[in-house]
Residue, then its C-alpha position, 0 to 999 in steps of 0.5 A: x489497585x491502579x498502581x497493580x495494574x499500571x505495573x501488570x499492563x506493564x508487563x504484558x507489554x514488555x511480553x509482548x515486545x519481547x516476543x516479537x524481537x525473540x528468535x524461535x529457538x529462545x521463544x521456549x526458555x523466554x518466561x515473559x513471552x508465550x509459545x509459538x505453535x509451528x506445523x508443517x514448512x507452510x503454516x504460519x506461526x501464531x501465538x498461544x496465549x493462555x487462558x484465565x487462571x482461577x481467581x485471577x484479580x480484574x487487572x489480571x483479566x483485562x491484562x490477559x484479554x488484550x494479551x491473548x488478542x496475539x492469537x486469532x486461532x479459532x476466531x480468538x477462542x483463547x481471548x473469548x475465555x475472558x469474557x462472560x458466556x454472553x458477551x463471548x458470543x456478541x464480540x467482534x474482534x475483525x471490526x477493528x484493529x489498533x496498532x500501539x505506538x506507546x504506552x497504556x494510560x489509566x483513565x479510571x478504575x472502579x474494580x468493575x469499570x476501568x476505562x484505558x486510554x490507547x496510544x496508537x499511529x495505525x488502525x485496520x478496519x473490518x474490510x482490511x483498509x488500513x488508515x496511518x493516524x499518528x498521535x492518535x489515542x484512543x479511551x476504551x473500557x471494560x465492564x467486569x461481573x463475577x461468573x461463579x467466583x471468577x471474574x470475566x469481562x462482561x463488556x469491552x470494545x470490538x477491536x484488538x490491540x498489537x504492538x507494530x512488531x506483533x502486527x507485523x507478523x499476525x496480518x499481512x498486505x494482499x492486493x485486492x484487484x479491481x477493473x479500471x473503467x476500460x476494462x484494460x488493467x487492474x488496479x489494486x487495493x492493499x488490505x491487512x488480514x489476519x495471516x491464516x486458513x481463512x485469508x483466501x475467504x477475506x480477500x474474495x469478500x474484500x473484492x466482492x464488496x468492492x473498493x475503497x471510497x476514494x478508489x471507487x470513481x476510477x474502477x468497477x465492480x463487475x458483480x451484480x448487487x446481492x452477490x456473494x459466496x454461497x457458503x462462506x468459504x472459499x476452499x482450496x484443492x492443489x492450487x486450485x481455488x474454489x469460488x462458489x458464488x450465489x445466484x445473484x452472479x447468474x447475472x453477470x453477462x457471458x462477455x465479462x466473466x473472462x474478466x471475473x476470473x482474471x480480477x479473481x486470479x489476480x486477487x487470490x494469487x496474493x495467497x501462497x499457494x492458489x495458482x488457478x480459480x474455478x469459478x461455480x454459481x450455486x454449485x456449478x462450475x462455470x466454463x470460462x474462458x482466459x481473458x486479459x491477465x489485466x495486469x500492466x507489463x513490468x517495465x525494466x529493471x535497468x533506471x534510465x538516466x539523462x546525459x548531455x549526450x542523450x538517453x540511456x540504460x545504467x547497469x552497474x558503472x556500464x551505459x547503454x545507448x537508448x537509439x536516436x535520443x543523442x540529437x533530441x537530447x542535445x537540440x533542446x539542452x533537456x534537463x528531465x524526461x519520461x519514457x514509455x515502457x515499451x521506449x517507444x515514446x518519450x517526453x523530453x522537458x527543456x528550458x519551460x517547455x516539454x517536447x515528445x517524440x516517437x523514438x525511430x522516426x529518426x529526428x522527428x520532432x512530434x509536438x512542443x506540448x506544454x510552455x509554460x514557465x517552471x516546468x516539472x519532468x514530465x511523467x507518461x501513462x500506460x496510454x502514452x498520454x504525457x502529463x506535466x505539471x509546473x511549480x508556479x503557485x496555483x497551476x494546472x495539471x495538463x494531460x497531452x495525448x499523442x495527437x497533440x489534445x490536452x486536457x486540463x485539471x486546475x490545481x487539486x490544492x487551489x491557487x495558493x500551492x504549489x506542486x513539486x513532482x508527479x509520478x503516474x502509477x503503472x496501470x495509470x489509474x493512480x497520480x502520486x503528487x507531492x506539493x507544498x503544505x503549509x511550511x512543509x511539503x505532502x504526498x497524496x495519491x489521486x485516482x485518475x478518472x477516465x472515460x470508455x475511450x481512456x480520455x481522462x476527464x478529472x481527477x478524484x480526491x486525493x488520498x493522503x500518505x502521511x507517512x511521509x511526514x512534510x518534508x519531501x523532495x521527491x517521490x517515485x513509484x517503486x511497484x503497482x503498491x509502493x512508493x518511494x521518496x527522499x524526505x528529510x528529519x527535523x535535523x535536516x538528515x535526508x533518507x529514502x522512505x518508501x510506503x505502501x499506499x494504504x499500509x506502513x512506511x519504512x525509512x531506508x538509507x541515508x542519502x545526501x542531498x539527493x534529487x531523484x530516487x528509482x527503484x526496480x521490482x524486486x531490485x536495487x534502489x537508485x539515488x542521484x544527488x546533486x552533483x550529478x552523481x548516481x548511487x546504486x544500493x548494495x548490500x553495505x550501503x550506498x555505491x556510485x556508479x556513473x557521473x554528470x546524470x542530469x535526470x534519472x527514472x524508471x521506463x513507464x513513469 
């Protein structure tokens, strides 16, 4: 019996992989995979798993269970057929879902007890967080009656399990928005739901629950405790985006519900379709006025790189001169820099020292701001606030504001490590920090804690992006939920790798010795290596574009 179902498991799995690699046209005449319902151009496709056949075998049962989990339709009424009348009522499949990563291991099998082991590398949570766990595994098991001749799963545990193809195309990432403590951007959270006509419902549920622990210190919920939707469903007419609310909302006070609307309309905007919210409590419609949009102006889609003779804007082979930078630039024989998004302000890092100057005041320098030996490119928030960092075992992060106030972190890692790079988020509520970690390198995010007066006064536990695996050179942001960085294999190959913070990771191109990565919204990726040679990425491959770059990176960071 176990070698039965060894071979069936087998080949559920093998159905499933080749589903997600099968195009649309051969999905029909491909035995081994299930069909594709497609509506209209806006639906998503889903699969269709079948239901039981009569007097199929407990392996079969189980078999066809975990298969039909490849389709939510109906809160996965086709994977309910599998189970008794009982149990069908009680499971819960949003509590948990496990992204597979290998093969399914027979523990034990007593014809009405097998129990599985799982390998997997990712797991999603009710709420839509997602957790990178390579290596991970997991024991599960189901407990079979007979029903009326047939056999059924009496027992089994609250969760479905994808291949990562499958995953891919029945969830997707949305940001959930919240407020950062001044009320002056929002800052987003990726969740994975489930892709169908109740995604607008989870993601309105998602924002009133609130965020993530390790995002809570550094943003707030708006909403009063005890509210939620009136009735469960948030339904959408042209666009517009009903949010009933209960009487708990009546609480919110009139200033901060322009504030509602726009964590609203930025959180739902990530729903294909909703351009606008209207916002009622226990069926009436509240007038609310527009407020801030609460989303961080996007910098230029042009990297900015360092020369010997000053700062300037790379577009294809062609340079553009950034004014005034030519004499700073040279005065203090910079080897790394950051630049506001506005470019109004730059931090300029000479032989251990960073200096800033207010661009326009011609020749002006502002402050000599940190001196300290090792000193990394600075990197600047929304806030022209200059952050450095050095490589010395054990040092502080410094926080400089443009009056010349520094602030100091001590070493988030203690003092036996050391960091390699910061890069500062666009809302400038999130550190992106690589640093030494044991024989290897990490990257980790740590939420930055502010006052009312946007003075920071710490950072929170770092959230940890193994994706990233322990050899990393550098890292960079690539949009308000991505970052990139150059890592090497264990045969020393180095790519570009970029990763959702709190989603997957994605190994890009192959680059050379490389030592700075930017990388445009929506746009091209860029590399500098070495040799002081800059690379744009086209649609083969890498491409050089200018030489003797000493830094490069995007305006904001």
């Amino acid at each position: 019996m176990i070698r039965n179902l060894a071979r069936t498991l087998a080949l559920i799995l093998a159905s499933t992989l080749l589903t997600a690699c099968a195009t649309l046209p051969n999905l029909a005449q491909n035995q081994l995979g299930p069909q594709i319902e497609t509506g209209n151009a806006n639906e998503t496709l889903y699969y269709s798993p079948s239901g039981p056949s009569d007097k199929a075998s407990p392996e079969q049962i189980i078999s066809g269970f975990l298969y039909a989990g490849n389709g939510p339709q109906e809160d996965y009424a086709v994977a309910r057929e599998y189970l008794t009348a009982s149990f069908a009522a009680k499971w819960k499949p949003a509590v948990e879902t496990l992204i597979q990563s290998g093969e399914t291991r027979i523990i034990s099998n007593t014809g009405t007890k097998i129990r599985l082991e799982v390998p997997f590398d990712a797991r999603v949570a009710q709420d839509g967080t997602y957790e990178s766990t390579p290596g991970s595994t997991r024991v599960i098991e189901f407990r079979l009656l007979q029903v009326f001749g047939n056999w059924r799963i009496a027992s089994a545990p609250n969760l479905t399990i994808l291949l990562r193809p499958n995953f891919g195309l029945l969830f997707q990432p949305v940001s959930v928005f919240f407020w950062d403590q001044t009320l002056t951007h929002l800052v987003p959270e990726i969740r994975w739901f489930p892709t169908k006509a109740a995604l607008a419902t989870r993601i309105t549920n998602a924002m009133i629950a609130g965020p993530s622990p390790w995002l809570d210190p550094v943003v707030q919920n708006l909403l009063p405790n005890g509210t939620k939707l009136n009735i469960n469903s948030v339904t959408v007419t042209a666009g517009n985006a009903l949010v009933d609310l209960n009487s708990s909302a009546l609480k919110i006070p009139a200033w901060k519900r322009p504030y509602l609307r726009s964590q609203l309309i930025a959180t739902l905007g990530e729903v294909e379709g909703i351009t606008d919210v209207t916002v009622s409590i226990e069926r009436t419609v509240q007038e609310i006025t527009n407020g801030s949009s609460g989303i961080s102006e996007s910098p230029s889609n042009l990297p900015v790189v360092l020369t010997r003779d000053g700062l300037f804007h790379i577009a294809g082979s062609n340079t553009f001169e950034i004014n005034d930078t030519q004499s700073l630039v040279q005065e203090i024989a910079a080897t790394g820099f950051a630049i506001s998004v506005d470019e109004s302000f730059v931090a300029l890092l000479g032989k251990d020292a960073v200096h800033t100057y207010t661009l326009g005041l011609i020749g002006v320098k502002d402050k000599l701001i940190d001196q300290r030996p090792k000193l990394l490119a600075p990197t600047i928030d929304p806030y022209d606030q200059v952050w450095t960092a050095s490589f010395k075992k054990g040092a502080e992060i410094r926080v400089i504001d443009k009056r010349g106030n520094v602030v100091s972190i001590p070493n988030p890692y203690g003092f036996g490590t050391a960091i390699r790079g910061i890069s500062m988020s666009p809302e400038g509520s999130r550190l992106a920090i690589v640093h030494d970690y044991y024989n290897g390198s990490t990257v980790d995010i740590l939420p930055v804690i502010r006052d009312k007066s946007r003075k920071v006064t710490g950072l929170a536990q770092p959230f940890q992006l193994s994706q990233f695996g322990k050899s990393t050179q550098t890292i960079t942001w690539v949009d308000r939920v991505t970052v990139a960085g150059l890592v090497r294999d264990q045969q020393g190959s180095q790519s570009m790798l970029t990763a959702l913070v709190g989603g997957a990771s994605t190994i890009g191109r192959i680059t050379e010795n490389g030592l700075a990565l930017a990388s445009a919204i929506g746009g091209n990726h860029y590399y500098l290596d070495s040799n002081g040679d800059l690379f744009v990425s086209k649609t083969f491959g890498w491409e050089k574009s200018i030489g003797q770059v000493l830094a490069m990176r995007m305006a904001g960071q």
